[in-house]
Backbone as JSON, one array per atom type, in Angstrom:
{
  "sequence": "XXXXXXXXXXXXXXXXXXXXXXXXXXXXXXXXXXXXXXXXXXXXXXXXXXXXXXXXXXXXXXXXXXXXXXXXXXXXXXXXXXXXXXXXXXXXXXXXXXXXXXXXXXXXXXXXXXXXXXXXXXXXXXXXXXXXXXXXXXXXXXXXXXXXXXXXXXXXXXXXXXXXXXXXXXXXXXXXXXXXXXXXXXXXXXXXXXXXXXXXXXXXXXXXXXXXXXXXXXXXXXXXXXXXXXXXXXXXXXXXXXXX",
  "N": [[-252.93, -183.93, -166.75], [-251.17, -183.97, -169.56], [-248.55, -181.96, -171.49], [-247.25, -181.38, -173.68], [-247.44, -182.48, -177.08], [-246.23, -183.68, -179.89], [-246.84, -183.79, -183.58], [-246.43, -186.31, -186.29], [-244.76, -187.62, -189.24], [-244.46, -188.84, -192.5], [-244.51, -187.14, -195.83], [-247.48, -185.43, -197.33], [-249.02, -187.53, -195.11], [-251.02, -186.59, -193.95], [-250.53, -185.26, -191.21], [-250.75, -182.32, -190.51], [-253.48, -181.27, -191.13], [-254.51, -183.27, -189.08], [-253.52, -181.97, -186.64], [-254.29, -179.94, -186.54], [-257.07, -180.3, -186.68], [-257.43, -181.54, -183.91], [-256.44, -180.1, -182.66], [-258.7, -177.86, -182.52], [-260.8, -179.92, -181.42], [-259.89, -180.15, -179.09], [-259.58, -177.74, -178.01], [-262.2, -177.13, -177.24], [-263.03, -178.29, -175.1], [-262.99, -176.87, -173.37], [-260.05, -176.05, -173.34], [-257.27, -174.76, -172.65], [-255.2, -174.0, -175.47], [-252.34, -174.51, -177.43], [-250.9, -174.31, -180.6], [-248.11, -175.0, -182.36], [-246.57, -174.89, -185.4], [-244.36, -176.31, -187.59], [-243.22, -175.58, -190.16], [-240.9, -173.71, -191.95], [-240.89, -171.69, -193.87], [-243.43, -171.68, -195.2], [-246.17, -170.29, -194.08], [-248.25, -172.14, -192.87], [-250.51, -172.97, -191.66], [-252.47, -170.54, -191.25], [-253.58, -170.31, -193.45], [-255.14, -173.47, -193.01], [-257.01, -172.03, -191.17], [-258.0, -169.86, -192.11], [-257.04, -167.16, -191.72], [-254.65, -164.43, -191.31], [-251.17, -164.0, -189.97], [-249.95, -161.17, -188.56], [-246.56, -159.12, -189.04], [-245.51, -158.83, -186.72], [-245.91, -160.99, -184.92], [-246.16, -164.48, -184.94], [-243.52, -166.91, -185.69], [-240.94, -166.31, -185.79], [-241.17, -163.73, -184.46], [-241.41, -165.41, -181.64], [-238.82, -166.68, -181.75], [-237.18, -165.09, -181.52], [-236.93, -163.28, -179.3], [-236.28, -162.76, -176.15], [-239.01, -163.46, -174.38], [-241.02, -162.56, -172.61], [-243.83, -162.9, -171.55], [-244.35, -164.56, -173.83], [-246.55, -166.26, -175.14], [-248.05, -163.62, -176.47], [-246.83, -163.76, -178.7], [-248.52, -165.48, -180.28], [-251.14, -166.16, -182.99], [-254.71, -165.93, -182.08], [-256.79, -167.57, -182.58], [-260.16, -167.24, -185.05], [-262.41, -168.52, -184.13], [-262.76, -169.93, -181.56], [-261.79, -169.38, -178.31], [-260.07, -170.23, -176.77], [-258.37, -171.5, -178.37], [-254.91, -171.08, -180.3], [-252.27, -169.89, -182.57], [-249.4, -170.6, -183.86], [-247.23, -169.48, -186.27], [-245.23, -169.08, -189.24], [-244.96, -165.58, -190.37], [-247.51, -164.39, -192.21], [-246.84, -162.38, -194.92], [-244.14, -163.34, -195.52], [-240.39, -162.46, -196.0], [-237.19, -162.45, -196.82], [-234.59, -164.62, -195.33], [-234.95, -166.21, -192.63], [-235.12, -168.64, -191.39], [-232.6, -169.86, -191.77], [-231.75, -168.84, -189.13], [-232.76, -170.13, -186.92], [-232.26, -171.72, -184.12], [-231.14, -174.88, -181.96], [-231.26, -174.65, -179.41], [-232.56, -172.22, -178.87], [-235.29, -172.58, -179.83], [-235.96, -175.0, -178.16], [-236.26, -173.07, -175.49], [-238.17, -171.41, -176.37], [-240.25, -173.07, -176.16], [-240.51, -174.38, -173.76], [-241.21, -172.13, -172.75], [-243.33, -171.93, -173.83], [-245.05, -173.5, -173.18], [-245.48, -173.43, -170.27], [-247.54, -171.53, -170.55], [-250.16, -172.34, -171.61], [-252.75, -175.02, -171.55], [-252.44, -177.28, -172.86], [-250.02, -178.16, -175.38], [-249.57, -178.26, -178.49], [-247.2, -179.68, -181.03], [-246.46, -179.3, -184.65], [-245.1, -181.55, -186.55], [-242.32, -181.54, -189.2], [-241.25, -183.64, -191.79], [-238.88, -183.9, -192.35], [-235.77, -184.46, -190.88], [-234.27, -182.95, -190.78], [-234.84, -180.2, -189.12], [-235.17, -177.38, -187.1], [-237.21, -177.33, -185.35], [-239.75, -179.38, -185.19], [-237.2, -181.03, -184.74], [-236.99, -180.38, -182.06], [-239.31, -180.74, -180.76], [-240.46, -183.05, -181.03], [-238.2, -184.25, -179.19], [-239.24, -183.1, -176.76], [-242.21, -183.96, -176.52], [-244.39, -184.9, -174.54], [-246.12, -187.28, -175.87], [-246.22, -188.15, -178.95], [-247.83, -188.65, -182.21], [-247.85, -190.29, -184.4], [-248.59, -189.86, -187.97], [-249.45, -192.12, -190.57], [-250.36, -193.07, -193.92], [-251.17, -195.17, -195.95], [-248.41, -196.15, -198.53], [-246.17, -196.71, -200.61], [-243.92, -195.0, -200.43], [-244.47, -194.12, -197.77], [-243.42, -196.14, -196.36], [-241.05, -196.07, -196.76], [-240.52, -194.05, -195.36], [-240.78, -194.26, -192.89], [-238.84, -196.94, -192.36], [-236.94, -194.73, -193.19], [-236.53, -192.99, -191.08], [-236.02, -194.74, -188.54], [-233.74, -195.4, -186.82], [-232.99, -192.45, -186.2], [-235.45, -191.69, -184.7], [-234.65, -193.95, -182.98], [-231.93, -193.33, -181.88], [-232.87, -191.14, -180.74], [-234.6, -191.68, -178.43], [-236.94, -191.94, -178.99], [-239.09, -193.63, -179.76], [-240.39, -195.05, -177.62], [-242.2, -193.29, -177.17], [-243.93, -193.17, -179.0], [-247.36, -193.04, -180.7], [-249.47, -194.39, -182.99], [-250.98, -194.11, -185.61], [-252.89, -195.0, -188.46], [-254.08, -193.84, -191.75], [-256.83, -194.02, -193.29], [-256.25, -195.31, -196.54], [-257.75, -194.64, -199.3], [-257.79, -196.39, -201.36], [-254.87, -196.22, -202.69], [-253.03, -197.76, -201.74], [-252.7, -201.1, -200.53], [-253.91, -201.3, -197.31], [-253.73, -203.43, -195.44], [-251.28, -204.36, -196.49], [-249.64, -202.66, -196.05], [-249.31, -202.5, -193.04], [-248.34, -205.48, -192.54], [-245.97, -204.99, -193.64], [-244.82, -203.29, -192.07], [-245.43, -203.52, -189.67], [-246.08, -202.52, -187.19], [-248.23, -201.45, -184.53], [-251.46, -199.84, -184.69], [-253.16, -197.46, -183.2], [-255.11, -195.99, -183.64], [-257.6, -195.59, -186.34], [-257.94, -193.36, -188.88], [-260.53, -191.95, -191.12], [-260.55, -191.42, -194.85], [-260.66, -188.14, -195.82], [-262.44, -187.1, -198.64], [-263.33, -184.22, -199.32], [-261.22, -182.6, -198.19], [-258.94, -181.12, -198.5], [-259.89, -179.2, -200.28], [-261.85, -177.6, -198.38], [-259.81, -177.29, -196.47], [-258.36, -175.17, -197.58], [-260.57, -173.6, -198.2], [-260.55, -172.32, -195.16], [-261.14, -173.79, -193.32], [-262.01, -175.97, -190.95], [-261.85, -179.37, -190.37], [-263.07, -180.31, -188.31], [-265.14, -178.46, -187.62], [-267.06, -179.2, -189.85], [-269.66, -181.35, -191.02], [-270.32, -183.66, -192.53], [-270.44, -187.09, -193.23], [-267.99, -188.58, -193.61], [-266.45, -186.4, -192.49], [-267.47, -186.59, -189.85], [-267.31, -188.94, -188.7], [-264.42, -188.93, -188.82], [-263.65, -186.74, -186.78], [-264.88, -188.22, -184.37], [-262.89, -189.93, -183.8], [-261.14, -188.15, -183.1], [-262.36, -186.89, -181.08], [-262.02, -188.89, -179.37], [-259.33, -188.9, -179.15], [-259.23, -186.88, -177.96], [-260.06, -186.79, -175.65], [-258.49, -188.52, -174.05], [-256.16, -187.48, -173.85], [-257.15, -184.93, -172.27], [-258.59, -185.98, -169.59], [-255.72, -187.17, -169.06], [-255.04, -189.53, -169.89], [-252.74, -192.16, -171.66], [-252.76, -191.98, -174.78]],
  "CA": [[-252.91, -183.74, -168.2], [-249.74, -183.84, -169.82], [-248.65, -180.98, -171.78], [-246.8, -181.18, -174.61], [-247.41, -183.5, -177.77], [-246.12, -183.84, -181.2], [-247.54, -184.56, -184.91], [-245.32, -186.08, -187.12], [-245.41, -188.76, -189.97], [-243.61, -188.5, -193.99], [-245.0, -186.0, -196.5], [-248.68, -186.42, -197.32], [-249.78, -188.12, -194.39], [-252.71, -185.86, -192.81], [-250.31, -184.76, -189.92], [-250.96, -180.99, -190.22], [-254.53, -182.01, -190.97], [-254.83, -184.02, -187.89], [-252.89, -181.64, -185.11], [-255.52, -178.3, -186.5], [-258.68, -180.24, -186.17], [-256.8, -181.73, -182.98], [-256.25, -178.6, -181.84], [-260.01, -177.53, -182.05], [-261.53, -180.91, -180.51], [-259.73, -179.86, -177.51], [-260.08, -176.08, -177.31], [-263.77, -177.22, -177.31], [-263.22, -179.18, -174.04], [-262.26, -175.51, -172.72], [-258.55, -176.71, -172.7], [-256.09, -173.6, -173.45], [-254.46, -174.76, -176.65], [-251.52, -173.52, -178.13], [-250.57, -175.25, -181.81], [-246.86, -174.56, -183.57], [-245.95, -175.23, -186.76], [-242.74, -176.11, -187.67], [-242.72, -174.28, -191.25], [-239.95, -172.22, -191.6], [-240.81, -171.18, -195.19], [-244.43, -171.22, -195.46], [-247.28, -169.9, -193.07], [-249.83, -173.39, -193.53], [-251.67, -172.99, -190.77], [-252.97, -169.57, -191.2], [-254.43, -171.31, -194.51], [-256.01, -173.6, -192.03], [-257.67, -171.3, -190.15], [-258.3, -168.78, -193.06], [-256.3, -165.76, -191.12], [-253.28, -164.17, -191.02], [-250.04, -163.6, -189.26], [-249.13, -160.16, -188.63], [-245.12, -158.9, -189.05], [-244.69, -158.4, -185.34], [-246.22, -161.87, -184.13], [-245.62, -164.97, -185.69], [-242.31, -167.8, -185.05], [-239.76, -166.06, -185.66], [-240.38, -163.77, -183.37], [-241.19, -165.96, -180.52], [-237.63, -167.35, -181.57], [-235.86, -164.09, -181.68], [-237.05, -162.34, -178.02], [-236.88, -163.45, -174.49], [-240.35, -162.81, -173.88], [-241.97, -163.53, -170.72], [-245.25, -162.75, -172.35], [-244.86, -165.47, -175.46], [-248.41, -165.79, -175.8], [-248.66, -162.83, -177.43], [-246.46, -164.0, -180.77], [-249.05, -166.66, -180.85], [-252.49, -165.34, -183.22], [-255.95, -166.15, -181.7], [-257.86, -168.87, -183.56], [-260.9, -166.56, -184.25], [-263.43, -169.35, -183.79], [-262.13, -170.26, -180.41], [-260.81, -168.35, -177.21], [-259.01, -171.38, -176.18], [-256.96, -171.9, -179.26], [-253.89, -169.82, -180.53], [-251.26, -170.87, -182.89], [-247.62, -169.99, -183.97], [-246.76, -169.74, -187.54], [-244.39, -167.58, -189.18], [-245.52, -164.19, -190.86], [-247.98, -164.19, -193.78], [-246.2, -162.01, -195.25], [-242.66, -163.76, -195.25], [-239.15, -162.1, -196.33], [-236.05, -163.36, -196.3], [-234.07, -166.36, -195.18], [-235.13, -166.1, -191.19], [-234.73, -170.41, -191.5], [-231.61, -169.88, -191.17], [-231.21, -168.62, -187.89], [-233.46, -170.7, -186.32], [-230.96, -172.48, -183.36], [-232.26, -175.91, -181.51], [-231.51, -173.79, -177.99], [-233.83, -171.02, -179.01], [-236.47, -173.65, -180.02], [-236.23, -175.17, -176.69], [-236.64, -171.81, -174.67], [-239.83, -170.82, -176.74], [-241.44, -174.29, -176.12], [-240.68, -174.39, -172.74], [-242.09, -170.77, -172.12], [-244.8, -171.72, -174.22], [-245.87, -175.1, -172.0], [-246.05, -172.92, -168.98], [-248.57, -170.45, -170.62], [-250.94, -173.34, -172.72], [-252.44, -176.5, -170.65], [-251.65, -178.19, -173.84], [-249.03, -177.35, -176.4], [-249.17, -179.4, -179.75], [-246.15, -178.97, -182.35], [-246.67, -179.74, -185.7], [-243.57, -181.82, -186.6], [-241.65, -181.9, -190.15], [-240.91, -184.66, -192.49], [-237.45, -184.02, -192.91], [-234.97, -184.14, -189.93], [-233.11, -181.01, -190.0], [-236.05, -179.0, -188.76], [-234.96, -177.98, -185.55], [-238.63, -176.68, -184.59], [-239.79, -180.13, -185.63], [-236.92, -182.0, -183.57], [-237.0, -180.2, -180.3], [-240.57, -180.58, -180.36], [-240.41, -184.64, -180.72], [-237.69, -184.49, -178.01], [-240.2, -182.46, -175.56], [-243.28, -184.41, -176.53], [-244.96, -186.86, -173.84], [-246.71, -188.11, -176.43], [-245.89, -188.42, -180.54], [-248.95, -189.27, -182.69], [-247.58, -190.74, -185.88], [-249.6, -190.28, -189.2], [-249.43, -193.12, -191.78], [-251.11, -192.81, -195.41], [-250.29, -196.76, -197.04], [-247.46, -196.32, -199.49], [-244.74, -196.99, -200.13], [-243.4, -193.62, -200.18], [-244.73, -193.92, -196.3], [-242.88, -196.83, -195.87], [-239.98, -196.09, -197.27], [-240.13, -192.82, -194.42], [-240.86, -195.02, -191.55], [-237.98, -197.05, -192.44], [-235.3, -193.93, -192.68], [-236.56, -192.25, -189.75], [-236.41, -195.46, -186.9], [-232.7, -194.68, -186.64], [-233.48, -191.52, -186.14], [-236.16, -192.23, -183.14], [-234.13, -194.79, -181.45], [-231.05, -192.17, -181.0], [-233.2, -190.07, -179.9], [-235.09, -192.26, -177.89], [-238.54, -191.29, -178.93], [-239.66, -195.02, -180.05], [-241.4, -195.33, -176.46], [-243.76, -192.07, -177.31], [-245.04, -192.8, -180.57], [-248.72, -193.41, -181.1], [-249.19, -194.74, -184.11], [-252.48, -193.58, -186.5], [-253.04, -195.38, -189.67], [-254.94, -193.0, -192.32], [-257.18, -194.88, -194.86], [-255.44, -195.32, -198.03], [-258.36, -194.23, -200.46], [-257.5, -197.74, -202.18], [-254.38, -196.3, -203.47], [-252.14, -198.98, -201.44], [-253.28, -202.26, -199.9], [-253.82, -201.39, -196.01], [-253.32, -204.73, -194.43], [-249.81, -204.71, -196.72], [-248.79, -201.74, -194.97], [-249.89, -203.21, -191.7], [-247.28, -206.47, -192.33], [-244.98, -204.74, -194.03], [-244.21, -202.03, -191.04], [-245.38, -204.49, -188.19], [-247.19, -201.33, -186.62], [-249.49, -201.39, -183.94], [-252.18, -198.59, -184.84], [-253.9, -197.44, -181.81], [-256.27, -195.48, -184.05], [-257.57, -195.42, -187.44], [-258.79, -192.15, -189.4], [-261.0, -192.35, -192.39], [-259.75, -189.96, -195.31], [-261.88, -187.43, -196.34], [-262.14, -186.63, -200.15], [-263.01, -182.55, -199.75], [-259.96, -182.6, -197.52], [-258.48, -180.01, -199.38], [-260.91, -177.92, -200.8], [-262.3, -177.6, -196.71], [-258.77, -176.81, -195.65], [-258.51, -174.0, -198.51], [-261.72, -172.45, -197.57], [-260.2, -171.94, -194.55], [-262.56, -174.41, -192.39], [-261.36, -177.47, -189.72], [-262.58, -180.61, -190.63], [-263.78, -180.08, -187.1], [-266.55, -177.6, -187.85], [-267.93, -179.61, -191.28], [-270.63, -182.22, -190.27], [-270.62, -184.71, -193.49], [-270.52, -188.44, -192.85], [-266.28, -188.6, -193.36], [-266.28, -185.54, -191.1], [-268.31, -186.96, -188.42], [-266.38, -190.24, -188.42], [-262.89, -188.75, -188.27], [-263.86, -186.18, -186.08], [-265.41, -188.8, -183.67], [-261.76, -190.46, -183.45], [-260.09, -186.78, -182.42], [-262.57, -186.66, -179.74], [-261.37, -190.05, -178.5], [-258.05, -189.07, -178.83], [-258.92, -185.26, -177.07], [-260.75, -187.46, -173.93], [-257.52, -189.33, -173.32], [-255.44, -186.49, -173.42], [-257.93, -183.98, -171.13], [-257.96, -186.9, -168.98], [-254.46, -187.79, -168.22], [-254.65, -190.79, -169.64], [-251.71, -191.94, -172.45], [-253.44, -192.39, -176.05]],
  "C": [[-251.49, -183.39, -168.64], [-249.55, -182.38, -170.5], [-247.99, -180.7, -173.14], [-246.41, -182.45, -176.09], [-247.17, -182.84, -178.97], [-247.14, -184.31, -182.48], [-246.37, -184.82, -185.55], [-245.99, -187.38, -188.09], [-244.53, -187.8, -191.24], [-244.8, -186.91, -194.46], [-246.39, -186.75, -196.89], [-249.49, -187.21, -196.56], [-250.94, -187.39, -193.61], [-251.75, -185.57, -191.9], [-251.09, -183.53, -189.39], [-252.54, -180.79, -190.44], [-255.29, -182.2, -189.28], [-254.71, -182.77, -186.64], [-253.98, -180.22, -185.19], [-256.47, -179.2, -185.89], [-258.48, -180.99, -184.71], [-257.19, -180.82, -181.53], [-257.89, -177.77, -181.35], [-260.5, -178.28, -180.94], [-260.69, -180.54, -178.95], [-259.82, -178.67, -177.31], [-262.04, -176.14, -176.91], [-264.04, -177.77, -176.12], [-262.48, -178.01, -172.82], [-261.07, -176.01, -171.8], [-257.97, -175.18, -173.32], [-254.67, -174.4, -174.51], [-253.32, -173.82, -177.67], [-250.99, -174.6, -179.25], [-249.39, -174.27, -182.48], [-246.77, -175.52, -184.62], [-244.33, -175.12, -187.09], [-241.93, -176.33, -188.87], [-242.29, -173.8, -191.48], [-240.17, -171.56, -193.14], [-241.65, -170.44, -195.68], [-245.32, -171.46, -194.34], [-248.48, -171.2, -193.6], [-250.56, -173.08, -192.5], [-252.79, -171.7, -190.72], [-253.87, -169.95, -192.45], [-255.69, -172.22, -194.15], [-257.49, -173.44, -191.45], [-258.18, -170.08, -191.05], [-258.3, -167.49, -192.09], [-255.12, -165.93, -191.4], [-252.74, -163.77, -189.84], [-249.74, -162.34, -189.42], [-247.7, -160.44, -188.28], [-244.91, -159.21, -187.81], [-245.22, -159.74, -184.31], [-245.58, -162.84, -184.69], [-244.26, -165.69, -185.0], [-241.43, -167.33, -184.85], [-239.64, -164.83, -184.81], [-240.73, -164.22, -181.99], [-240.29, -166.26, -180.39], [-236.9, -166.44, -181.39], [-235.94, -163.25, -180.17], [-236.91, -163.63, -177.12], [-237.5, -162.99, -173.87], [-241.07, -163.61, -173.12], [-243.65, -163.63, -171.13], [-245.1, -164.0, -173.8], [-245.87, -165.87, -176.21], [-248.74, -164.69, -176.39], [-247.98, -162.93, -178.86], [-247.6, -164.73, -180.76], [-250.99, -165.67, -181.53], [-253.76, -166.22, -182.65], [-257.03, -166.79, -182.57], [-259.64, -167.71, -183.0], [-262.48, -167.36, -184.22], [-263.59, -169.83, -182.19], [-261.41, -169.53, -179.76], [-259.61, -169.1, -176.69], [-257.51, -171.73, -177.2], [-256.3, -170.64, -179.82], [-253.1, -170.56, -181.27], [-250.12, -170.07, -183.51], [-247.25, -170.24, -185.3], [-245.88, -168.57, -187.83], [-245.3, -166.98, -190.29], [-246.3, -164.68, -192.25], [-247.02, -164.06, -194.8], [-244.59, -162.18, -195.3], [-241.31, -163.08, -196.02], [-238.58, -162.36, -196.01], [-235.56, -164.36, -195.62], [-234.27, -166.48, -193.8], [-234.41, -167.62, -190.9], [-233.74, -169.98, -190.81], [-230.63, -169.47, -190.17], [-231.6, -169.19, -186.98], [-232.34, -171.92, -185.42], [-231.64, -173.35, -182.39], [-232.42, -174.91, -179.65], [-232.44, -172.85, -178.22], [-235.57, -171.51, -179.59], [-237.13, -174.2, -178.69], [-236.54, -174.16, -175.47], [-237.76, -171.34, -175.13], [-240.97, -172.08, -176.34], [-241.5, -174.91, -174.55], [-241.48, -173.46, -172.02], [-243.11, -171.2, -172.62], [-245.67, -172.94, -173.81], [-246.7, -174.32, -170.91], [-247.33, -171.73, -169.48], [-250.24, -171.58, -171.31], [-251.55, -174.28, -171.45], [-251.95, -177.87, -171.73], [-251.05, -177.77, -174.9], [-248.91, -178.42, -177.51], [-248.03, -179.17, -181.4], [-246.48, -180.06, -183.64], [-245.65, -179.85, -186.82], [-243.42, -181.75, -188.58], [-241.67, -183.41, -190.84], [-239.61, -184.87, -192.24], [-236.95, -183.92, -191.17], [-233.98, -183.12, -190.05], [-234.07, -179.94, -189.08], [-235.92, -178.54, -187.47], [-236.5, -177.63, -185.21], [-239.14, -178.09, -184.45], [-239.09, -181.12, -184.11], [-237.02, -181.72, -181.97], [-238.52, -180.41, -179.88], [-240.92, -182.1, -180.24], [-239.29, -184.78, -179.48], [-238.63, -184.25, -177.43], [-241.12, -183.36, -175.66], [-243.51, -185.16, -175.4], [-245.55, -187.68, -174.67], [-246.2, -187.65, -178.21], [-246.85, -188.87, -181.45], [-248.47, -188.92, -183.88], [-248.39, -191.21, -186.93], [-248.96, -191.52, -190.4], [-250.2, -193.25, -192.58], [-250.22, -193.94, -196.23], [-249.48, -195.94, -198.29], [-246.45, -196.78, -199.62], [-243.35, -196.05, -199.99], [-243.35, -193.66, -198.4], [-243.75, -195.34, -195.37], [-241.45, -197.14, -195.62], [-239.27, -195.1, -195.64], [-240.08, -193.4, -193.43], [-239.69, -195.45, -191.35], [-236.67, -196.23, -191.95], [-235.28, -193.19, -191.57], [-236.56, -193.19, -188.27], [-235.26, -195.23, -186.77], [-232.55, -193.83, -186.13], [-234.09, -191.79, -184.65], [-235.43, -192.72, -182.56], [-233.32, -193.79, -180.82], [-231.77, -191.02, -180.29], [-234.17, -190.33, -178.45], [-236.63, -191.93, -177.83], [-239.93, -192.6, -179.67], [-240.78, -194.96, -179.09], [-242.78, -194.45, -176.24], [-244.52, -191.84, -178.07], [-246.3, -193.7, -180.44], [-248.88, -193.33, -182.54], [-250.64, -194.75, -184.69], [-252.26, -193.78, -188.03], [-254.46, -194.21, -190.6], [-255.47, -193.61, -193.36], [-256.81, -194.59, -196.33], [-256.34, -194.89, -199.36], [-258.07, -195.05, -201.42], [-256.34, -197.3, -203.1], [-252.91, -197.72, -202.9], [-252.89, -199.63, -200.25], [-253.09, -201.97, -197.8], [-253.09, -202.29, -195.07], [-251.6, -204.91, -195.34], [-249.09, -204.18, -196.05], [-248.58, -202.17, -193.56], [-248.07, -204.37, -191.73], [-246.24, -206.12, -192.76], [-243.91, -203.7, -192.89], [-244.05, -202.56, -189.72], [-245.67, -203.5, -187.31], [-247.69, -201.61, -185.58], [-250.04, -199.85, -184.05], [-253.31, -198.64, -183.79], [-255.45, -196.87, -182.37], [-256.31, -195.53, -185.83], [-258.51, -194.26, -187.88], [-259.2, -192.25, -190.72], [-260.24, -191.15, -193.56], [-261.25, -189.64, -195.77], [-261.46, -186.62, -197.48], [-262.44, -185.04, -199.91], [-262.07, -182.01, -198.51], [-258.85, -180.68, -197.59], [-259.21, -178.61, -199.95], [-261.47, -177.25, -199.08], [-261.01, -176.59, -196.06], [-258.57, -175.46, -196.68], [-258.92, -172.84, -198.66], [-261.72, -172.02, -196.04], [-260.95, -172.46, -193.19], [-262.27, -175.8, -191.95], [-262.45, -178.06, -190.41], [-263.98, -180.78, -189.63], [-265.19, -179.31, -186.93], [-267.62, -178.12, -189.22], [-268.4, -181.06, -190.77], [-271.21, -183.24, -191.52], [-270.3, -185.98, -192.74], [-268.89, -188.61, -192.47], [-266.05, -187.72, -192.13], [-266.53, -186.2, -189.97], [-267.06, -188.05, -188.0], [-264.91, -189.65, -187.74], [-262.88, -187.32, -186.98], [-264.41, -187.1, -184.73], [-264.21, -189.84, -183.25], [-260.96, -189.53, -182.94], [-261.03, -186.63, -181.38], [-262.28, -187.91, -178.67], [-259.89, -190.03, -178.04], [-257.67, -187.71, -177.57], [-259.29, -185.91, -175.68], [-259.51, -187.98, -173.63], [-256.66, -188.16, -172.5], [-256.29, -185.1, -172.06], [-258.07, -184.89, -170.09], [-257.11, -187.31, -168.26], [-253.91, -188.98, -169.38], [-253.82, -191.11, -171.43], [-252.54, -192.71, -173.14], [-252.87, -194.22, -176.37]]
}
């Protein structure tokens, strides 16, 4: 089983979405799951998961100690023993961002491989992020969200540049998200020249679900079921071995 995969994809695409209820479908396959966020502003995942981050846990400071213990910045998903995840503080003050250094990124995500059997970072839009890029360097695997637009196409575009130098072309899995008929699927499709290994339906109380503080993963409507029945295809590969 590999150990360390990415989410990434533009703004709007279901990533952070995808890598929570992700993150369940495999703590459910009693995998030890550790999920970062790579937020430096705002705590989303604790939203999520409807909990908080205490002061003294939380990203910044897994980024600020050299702690042999790093599992304990991470808070305890309290639905699941298996899952844990890394956001920064509820309660947020001041500009922390800006200390955030790609070496001290890479030393928390290395410590935090060896404590997890799977470690999933939950990448950025933007490329400055170092949490974000050291976490698409590390990845074995990359599972790229796409939501038809042309906003999404536009991102694909400025970010292959991007990938090639970094050489992370060869790790992306590529996950088309149904467009809710606001742009033509199959345009996106010829317009990007894609191969999508998987497709995820969207689900209209998306939002309101994630709000109330409740994984897609635990709500048992028809959309649920469906897209939940593609994260356990994607959690069997990965518990497995075998590359999505």
């Amino acid at each position: 089983m590999s150990k360390i995969y990415a989410v990434w994809g533009g703004n709007n695409s279901g990533k952070t979405t995808f890598a929570v209820n992700l993150a369940c479908a495999l703590s459910n396959r009693d995998v030890l799951v550790g999920l970062i966020s790579s937020n430096l502003t705002y705590g989303e995942l604790q939203t999520f998961f409807g909990q908080s981050v205490s002061p003294e846990k939380g990203l910044f400071a897994a980024l600020s100690e050299d702690n042999p213990n790093i599992g304990e910045k991470f808070t305890e998903y309290g639905e699941s023993k298996n899952l844990f995840f890394l956001s920064i503080p509820t309660h947020y003050s001041g500009i922390l961002c800006d200390t955030v250094t790609l070496s001290s990124v890479e030393r928390m995500m290395v410590a935090a491989a060896l404590v997890f059997d799977v470690l999933l970072v939950d990448g950025a839009a933007e490329l400055n992020n170092p949490v974000s890029d050291v976490g698409l360097w590390l990845a074995d695997t990359i599972f790229t969200l796409h939501k038809p637009s042309i906003a999404a196409q536009m991102w694909h575009k400025g970010v292959s540049d991007f990938a090639r130098e970094l050489h992370i072309e060869e790790k992306q899995t590529h996950i088309l998200l149904a467009p809710e008929g606001e742009f033509d699927d199959k345009t996106y499709r010829s317009i990007t020249e894609l191969p999508f290994a998987y497709e995820l339906p969207a689900i209209k109380r998306a939002g309101e679900l994630e709000n109330a503080g409740t994984p897609l993963a635990f709500f048992q409507d028809r959309s649920c079921r469906r897209y939940n029945k593609v994260l356990e295809q994607i959690a069997s590969g990965i518990h497995e071995g075998e590359q999505p």
